[in-house]
C-alpha positions as CSV (number, residue, x, y, z in Angstrom):
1,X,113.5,-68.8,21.5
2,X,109.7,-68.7,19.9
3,X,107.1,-66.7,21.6
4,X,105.7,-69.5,23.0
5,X,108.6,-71.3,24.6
6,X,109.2,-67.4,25.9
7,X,105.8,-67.5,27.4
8,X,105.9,-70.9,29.1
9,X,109.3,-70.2,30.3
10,X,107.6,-66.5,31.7
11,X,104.9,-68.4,33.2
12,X,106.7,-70.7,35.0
13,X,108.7,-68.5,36.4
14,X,105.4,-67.0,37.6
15,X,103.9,-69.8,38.6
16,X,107.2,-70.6,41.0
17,X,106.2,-67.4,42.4
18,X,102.6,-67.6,43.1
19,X,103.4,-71.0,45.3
20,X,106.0,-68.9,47.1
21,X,103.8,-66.0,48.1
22,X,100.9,-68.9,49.2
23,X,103.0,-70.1,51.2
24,X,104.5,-67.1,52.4
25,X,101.0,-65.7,53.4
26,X,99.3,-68.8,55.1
27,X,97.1,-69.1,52.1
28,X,96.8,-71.6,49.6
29,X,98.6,-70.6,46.1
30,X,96.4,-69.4,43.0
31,X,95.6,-72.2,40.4
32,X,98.1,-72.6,37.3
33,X,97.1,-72.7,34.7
34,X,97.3,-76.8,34.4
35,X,94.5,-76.6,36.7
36,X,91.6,-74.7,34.4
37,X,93.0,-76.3,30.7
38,X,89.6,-77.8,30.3
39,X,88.6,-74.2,30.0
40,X,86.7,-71.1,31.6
41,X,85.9,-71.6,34.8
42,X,85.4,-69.0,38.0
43,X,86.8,-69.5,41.8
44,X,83.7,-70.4,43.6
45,X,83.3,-67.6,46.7
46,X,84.2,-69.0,49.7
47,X,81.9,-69.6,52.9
48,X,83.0,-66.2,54.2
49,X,82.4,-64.4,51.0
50,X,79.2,-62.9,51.5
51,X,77.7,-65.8,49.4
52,X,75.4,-66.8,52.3
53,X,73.8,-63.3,52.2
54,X,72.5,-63.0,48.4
55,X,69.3,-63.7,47.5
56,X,68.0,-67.6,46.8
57,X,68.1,-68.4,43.0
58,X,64.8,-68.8,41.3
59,X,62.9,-72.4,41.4
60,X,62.5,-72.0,37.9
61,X,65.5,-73.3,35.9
62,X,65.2,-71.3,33.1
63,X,64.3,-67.9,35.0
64,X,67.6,-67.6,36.7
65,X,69.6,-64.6,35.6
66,X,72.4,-64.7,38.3
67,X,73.2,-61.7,40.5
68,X,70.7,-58.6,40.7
69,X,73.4,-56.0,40.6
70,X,76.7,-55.0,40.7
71,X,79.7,-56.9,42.8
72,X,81.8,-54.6,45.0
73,X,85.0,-54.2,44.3
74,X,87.5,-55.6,46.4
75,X,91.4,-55.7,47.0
76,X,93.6,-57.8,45.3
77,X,95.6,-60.9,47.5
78,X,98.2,-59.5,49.3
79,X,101.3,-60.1,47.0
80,X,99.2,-61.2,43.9
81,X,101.2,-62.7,41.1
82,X,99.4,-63.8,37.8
83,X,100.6,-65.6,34.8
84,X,99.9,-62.8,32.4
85,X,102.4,-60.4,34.5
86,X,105.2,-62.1,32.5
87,X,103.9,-61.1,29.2
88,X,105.4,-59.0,26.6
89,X,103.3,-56.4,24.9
90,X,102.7,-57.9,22.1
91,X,101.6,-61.5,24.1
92,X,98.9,-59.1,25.8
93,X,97.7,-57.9,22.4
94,X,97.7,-61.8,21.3
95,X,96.0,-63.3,24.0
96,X,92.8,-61.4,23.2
97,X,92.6,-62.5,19.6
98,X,90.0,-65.0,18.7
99,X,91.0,-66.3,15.2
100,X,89.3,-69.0,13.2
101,X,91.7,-72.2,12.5
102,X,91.7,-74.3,9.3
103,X,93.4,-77.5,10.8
104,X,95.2,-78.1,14.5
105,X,98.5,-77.9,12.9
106,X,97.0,-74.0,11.5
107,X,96.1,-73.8,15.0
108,X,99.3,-75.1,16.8
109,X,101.3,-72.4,14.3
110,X,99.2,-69.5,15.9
111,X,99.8,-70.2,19.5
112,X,103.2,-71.2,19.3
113,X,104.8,-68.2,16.5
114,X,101.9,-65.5,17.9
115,X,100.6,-66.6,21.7
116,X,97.5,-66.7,20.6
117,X,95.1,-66.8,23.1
118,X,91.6,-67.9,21.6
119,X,91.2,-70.0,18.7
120,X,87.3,-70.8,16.5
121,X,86.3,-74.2,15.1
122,X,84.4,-73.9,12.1
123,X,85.0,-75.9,8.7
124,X,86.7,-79.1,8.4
125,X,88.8,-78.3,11.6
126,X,85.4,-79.9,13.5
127,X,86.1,-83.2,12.1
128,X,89.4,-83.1,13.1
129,X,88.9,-82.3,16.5
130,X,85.8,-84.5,17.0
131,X,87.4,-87.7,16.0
132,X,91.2,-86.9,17.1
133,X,93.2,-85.7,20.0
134,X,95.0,-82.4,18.4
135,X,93.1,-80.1,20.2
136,X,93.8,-81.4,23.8
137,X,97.7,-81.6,22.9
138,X,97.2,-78.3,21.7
139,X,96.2,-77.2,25.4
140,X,98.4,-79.4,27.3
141,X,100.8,-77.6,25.0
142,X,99.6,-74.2,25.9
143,X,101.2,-71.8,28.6
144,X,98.0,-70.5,29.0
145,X,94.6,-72.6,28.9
146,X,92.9,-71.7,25.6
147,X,89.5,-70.0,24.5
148,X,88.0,-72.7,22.1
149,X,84.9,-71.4,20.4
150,X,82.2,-72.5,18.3
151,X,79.1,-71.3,16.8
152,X,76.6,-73.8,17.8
153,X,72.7,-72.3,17.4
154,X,71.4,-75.2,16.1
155,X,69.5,-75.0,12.7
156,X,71.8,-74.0,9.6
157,X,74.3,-73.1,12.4
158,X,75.3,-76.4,13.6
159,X,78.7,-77.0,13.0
160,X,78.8,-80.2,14.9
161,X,75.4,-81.8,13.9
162,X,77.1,-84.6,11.1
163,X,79.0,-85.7,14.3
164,X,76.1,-85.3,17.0
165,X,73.5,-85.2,14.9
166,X,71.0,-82.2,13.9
167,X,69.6,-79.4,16.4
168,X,66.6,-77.6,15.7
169,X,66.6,-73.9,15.1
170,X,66.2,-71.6,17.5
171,X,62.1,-70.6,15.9
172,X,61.4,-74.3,15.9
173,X,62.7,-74.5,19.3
174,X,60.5,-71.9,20.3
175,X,57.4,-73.8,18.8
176,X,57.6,-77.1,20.2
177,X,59.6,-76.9,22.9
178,X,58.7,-75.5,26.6
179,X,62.1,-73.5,28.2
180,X,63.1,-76.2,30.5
181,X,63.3,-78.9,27.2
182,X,65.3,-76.1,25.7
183,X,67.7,-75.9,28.6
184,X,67.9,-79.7,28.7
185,X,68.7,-79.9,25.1
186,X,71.0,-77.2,25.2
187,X,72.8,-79.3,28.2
188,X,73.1,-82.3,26.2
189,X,74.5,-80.3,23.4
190,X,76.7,-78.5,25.7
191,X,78.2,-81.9,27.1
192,X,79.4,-82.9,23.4
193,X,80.9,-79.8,22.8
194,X,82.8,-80.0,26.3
195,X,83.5,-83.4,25.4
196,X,85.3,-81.7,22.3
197,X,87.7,-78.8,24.3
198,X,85.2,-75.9,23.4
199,X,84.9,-73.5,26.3
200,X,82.5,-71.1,24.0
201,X,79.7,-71.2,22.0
202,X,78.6,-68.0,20.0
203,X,75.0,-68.8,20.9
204,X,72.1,-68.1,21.5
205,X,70.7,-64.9,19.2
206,X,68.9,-62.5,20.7
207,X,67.6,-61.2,17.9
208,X,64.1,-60.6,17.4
209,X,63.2,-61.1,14.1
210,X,60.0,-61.8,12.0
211,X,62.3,-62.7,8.8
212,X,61.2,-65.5,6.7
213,X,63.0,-68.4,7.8
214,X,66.1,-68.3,5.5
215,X,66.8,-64.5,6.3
216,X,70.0,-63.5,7.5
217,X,68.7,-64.1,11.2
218,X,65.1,-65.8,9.7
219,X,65.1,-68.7,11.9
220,X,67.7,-68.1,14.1
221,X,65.7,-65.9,15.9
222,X,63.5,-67.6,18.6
223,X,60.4,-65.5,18.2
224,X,59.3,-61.8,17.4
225,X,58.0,-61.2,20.8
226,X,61.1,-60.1,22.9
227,X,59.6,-61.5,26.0
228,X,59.8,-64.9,24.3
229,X,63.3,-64.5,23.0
230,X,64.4,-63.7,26.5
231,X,62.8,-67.0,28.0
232,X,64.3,-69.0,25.2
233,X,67.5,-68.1,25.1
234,X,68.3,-67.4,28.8
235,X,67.2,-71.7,28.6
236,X,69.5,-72.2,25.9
237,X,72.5,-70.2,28.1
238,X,71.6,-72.0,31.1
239,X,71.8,-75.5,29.3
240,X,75.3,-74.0,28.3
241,X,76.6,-73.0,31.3
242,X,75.4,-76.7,33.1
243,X,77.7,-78.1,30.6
244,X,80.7,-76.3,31.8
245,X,80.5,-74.0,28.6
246,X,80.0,-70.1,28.5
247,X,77.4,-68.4,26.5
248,X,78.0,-65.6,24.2
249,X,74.6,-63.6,22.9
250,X,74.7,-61.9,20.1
251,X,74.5,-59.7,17.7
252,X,74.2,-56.2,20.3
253,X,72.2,-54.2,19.7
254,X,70.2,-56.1,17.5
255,X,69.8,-57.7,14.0
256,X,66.5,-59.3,13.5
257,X,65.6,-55.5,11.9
258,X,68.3,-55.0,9.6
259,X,67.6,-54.3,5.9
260,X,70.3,-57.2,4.4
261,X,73.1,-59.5,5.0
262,X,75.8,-58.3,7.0
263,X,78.0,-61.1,5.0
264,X,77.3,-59.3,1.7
265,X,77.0,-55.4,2.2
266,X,76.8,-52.7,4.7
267,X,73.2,-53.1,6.6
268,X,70.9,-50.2,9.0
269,X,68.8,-51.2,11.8
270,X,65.7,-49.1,12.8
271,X,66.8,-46.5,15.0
272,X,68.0,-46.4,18.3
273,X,64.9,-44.8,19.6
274,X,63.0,-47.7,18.0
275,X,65.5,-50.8,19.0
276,X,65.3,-50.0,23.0
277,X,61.8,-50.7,23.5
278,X,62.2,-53.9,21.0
279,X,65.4,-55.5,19.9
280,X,67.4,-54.2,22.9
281,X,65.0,-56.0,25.8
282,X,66.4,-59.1,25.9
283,X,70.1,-57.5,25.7
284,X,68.9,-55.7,28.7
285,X,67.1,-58.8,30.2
286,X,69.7,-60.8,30.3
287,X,72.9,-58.7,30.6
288,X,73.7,-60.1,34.5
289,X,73.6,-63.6,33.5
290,X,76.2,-65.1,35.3
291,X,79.1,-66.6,33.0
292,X,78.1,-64.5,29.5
293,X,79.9,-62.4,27.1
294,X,78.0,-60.6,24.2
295,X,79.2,-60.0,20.7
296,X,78.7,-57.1,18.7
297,X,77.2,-57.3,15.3
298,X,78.4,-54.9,12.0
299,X,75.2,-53.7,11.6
300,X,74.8,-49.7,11.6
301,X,72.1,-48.0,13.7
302,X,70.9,-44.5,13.0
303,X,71.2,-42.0,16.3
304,X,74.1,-44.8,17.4
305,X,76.8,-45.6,15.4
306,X,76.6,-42.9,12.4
307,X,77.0,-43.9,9.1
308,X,80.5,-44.4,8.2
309,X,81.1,-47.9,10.4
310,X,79.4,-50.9,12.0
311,X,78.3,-51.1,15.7
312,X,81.4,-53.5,15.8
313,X,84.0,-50.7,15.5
314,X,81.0,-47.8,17.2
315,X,82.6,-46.5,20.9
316,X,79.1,-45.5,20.7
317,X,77.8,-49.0,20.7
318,X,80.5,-50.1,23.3
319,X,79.2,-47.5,26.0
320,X,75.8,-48.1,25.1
321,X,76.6,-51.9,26.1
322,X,79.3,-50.9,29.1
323,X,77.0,-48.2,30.7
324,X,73.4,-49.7,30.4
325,X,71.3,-46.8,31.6
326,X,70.8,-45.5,27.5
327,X,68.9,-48.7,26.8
328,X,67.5,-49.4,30.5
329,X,70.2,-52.5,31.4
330,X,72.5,-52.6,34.2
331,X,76.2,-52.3,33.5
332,X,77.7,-55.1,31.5
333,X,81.2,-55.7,32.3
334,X,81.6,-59.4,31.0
335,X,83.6,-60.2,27.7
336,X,82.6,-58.6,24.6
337,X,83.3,-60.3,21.0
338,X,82.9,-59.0,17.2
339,X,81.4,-60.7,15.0
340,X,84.1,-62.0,12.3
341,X,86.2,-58.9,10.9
342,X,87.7,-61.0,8.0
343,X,84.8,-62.3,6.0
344,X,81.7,-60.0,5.9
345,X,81.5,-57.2,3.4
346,X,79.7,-54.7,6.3
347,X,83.0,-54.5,7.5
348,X,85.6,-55.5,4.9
349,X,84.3,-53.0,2.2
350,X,85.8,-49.9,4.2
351,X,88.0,-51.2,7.0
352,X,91.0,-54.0,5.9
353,X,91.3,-56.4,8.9
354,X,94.3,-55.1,10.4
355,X,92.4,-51.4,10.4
356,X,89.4,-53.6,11.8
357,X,90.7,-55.1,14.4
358,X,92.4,-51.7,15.8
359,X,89.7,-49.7,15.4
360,X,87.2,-52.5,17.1
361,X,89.8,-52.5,20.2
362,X,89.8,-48.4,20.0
363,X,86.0,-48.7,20.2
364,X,85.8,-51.1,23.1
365,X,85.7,-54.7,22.1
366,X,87.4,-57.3,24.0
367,X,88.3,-60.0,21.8
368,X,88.3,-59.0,18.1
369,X,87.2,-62.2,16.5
370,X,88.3,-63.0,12.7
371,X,88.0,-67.0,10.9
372,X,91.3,-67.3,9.3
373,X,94.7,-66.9,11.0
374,X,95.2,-64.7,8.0
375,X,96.3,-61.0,8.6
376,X,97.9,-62.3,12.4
377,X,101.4,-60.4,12.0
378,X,99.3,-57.4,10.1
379,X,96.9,-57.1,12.9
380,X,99.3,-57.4,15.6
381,X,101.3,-54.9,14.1
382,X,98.6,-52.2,13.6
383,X,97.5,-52.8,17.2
384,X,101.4,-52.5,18.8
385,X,101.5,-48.9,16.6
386,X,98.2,-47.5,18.0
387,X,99.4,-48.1,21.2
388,X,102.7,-46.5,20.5
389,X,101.0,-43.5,19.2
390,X,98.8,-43.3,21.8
391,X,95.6,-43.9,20.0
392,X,94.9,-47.2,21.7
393,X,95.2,-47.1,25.8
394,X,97.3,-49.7,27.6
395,X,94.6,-49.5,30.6
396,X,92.2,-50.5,28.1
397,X,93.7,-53.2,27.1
398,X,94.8,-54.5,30.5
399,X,91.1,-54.5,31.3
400,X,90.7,-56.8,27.8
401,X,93.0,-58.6,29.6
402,X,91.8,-59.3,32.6
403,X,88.2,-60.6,31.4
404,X,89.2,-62.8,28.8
405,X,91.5,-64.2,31.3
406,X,89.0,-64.7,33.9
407,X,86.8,-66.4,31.0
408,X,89.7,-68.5,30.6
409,X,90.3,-69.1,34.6
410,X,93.5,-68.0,34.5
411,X,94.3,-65.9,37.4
412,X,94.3,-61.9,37.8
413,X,95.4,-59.3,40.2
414,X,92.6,-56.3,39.8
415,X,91.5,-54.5,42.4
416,X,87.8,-55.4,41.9
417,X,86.3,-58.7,39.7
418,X,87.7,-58.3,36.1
419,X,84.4,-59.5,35.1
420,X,81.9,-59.0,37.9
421,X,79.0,-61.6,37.4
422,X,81.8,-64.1,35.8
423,X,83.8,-64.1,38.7
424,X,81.0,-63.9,41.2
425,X,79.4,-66.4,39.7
426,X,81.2,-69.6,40.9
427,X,82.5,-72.6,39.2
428,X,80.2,-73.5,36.1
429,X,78.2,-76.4,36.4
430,X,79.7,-79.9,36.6
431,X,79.1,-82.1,33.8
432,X,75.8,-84.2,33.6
433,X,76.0,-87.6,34.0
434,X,72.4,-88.8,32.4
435,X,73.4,-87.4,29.1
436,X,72.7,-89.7,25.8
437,X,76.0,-90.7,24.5
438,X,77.7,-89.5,21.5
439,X,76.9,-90.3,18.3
440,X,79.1,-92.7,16.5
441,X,81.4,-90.5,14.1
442,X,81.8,-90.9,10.4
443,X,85.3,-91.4,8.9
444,X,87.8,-88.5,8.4
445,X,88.5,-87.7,4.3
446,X,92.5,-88.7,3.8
447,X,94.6,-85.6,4.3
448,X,95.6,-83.5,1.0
């Protein structure tokens, strides 16, 4: 039997189980995962949740940031059953990969031989999905609902722009646009990427950055003035999240400083002393927005991360994002990404991806993220050992678990939200009605 038909028949069984302890208990059974396939989504709090008691969101569109501090925890559903109780350990370990797909039959290979539980557009594999129905087979498919990511910024990050047409870069965003037109746009780009299956964009930087415009983050930045990045992209997340798909800012704890291309060679960051006051703010400005998960850059910051690894792969950098207080911020407990551990030299010059994606794991990351499906038996392999050895905590990885799967709206039995402001955040946003329609695709190249 493959892993896959393992895992269906596992969750099945599960499911079976949840509707017999609903019933049991006078309450209504948790949602399968056929009900969240479109992607992440959060149970709305109920009338007697305490909702009525928070504080009324902000007029202003673009201002809101979600809750002002922590949730409390509380117990789990009396007999709590969730789908990812009937994984192996190995399926755990799986189900927090994000891996980078060339086609949907590459894609359909990873889920159904590994269980893997996120996959990333980029390439030709756009095309495909844009003008085909692969990807939504895929999910039907699926035990589990899918991550499906992007990284949509707009500028020379657009990877859907020949099919929707272009998006201006974040800077030029920032200069002729006012934050609610950025929200707005960001909506409207949000709505063709739902339209798609993705459930994530890697977007918007917060990097602040006076690069020239063709500089590793150049353009990409919004502005140099942090307060001006924070308005900007908490707009561009909020357009996101109104189109039913979560934001991810990056790259923690800042690249707009660094002194090259992470792609190429190892890069440094002024340090940490220097990034709090500056390339940290909007990190710290925006770490309760409701529905967000930050990713980790490989850059390496002096008095942070040492010099012998990325903040990727720093526990340093980890606790600095987890505890808040070193760089003024509030706890963040939402999903956390690296940036791809496959293709960029800061990281693949000393660390081969399997040693990567342990050691980023080790360090605190969430989802290691990596665009090829390359290295899949390797890395789960490395992982499984650390954890045999000790290295690597099971508890850790449980918590992984349990906020990727609540970014995924598949159900989880913690004794406190798995991701606070994700799961306290409600439903996202239905989809807007009044959006311009999309544009008419061009013709697939014949299959080699």
């Amino acid at each position: 039997m493959s892993p896959t038909r393992r895992l269906r028949v596992a969750v099945a069984a599960l499911a079976t189980g949840l509707t017999l302890v609903g019933c049991a208990s006078g309450e209504p059974a948790a949602p399968g995962p056929d009900s969240t396939a479109a992607g992440p989504a959060a149970p709305a709090p109920s009338a007697d949740s305490g909702a009525s008691a928070r504080p009324a969101a902000s007029t202003d569109p673009a201002a809101s940031t979600g809750l002002a501090g922590p949730v409390p925890a509380i117990p789990p559903p009396p007999g709590c059953v969730s789908p990812l109780d009937g994984l192996t350990q190995r399926q755990r370990i799986a189900q927090l990969f994000t891996v980078g797909v060339s086609s949907m039959a590459d894609a359909r290979r990873a889920v159904e031989q590994h269980a893997i539980g996120g996959i990333f557009l980029g390439g030709d594999v756009v095309g495909e999905v844009v003008s085909g129905d692969g990807l939504a087979r895929l999910q039907h498919d699926s035990a589990l609902p899918l991550l499906v990511a992007i990284d949509e910024e707009g500028g020379r990050v657009s990877r859907i722009a020949p099919y929707a047409g272009p998006l201006p870069s974040a800077r030029v965003m920032a200069a002729t646009m006012s934050p609610e037109q950025v929200r707005a746009t960001a909506r409207a780009r949000g709505e063709f990427l739902r339209g798609m299956g993705v459930t994530v964009d890697f977007a918007p930087s917060l990097d602040v950055s006076e690069q020239p415009d063709g500089a590793v983050i150049g353009d990409r930045s919004f502005s140099p003035d942090p307060a001006r990045v924070v308005s900007y992209a908490r707009a561009f997340a909020a357009g996101l999240r109104d189109a039913g798909v979560a934001p991810v800012f990056k790259h923690f704890p800042g690249h707009g400083r660094s002194t090259g291309d992470s792609h190429h060679r190892s890069v440094t960051v002024p340090p940490l002393d220097q990034l709090v006051p500056h390339d940290l703010h909007p990190f710290a400005a925006l770490a309760e927005t409701p529905g967000a998960g930050i990713m980790l850059g490989h850059q390496q910051v002096p008095g942070l991360t040492g010099v012998d690894r990325p903040a990727s792969l720093s526990p340093a950098a980890y606790r600095l994002l987890r505890e808040g207080h070193g760089y003024g911020a509030p706890p963040f407990d939402g999903p956390i990404f690296t940036d791809d551990l496959s293709g960029m030299r800061a990281v693949t010059d000393a660390f081969p991806l399997p040693t990567a994606v342990t050691e980023s794991l080790i360090a605190g990351a969430d989802s290691p993220l990596w665009i090829t499906t390359a290295g899949l038996g390797e890395a789960l392999d490395a992982v499984e050992r650390a954890v045999a050895d000790g290295v690597l905590s099971r508890r850790a990885l449980d918590r992984s678990l349990e906020r990727m799967a609540t970014l995924r709206g598949i159900p989880v039995c913690v004794g406190g939200p798995a991701t606070g402001f994700l799961e306290e955040a409600g439903p996202l946003a239905t989809p807007v009605p009044d959006l311009p329609p999309r544009a008419d695709l061009p013709a697939l190249p014949p299959p080699r």
